[in-house]
C-alpha positions in Angstrom: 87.1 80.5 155.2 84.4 81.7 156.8 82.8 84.8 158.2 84.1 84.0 162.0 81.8 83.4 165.4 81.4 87.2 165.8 79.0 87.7 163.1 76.9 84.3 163.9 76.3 85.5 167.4 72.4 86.1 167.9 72.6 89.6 168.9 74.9 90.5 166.7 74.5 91.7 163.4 76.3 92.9 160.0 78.7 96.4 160.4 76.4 99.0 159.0 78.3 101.2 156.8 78.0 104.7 158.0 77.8 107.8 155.5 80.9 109.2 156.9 82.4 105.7 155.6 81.3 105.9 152.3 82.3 109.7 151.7 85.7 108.7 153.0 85.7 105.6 150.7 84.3 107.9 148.0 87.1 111.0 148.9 89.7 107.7 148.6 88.8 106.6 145.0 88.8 110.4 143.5 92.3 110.5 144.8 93.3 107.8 143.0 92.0 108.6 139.8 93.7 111.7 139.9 96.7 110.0 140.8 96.2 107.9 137.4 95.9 111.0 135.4 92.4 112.2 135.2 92.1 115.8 135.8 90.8 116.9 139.2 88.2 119.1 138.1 86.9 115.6 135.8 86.9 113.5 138.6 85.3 115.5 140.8 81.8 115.9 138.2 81.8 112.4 137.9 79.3 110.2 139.7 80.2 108.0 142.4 79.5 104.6 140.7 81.8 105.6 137.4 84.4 106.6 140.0 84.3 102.9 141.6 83.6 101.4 137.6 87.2 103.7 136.7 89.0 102.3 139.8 88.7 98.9 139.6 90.5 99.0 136.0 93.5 101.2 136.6 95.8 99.9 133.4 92.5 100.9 131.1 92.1 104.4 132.9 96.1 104.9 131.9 95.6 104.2 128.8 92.4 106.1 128.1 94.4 109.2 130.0 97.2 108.9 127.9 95.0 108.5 124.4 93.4 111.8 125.3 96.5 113.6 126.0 97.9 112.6 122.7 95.0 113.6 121.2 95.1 116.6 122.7 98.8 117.4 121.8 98.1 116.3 118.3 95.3 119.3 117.5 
């Protein structure tokens, strides 16, 4: 399971990643926390590398989401 020719080739290099990319990557991730239950406005303060620490743990964001609604329902 390797990398493939295309990448060994001598003129050839590594895909940069382009800034465009990474917003759109970044825009991507927001979306989905939102779609997990954090509140727009929250999502869109936080930095870039919690965004991508929250994503990769979607059950734990759930259940964070849903412990501060309950807290919030129970004031």
């Amino acid at each position: 399971m390797g990398t493939g020719r295309t990448l060994n080739k001598k003129p050839r290099t590594r895909p940069i990643k382009s800034p465009g990319e990474k917003l759109r990557r970044s825009k991507a991730q927001r979306a989905r926390l939102v779609k997990l239950g954090v509140a727009e406005e929250v999502a869109k303060k936080m930095q870039p590398e919690e965004v991508r620490k929250m994503v990769q743990r979607p059950a734990r964001v759930k259940k964070s989401v849903a412990a501060a609604a309950a807290a919030a329902a129970a004031k």
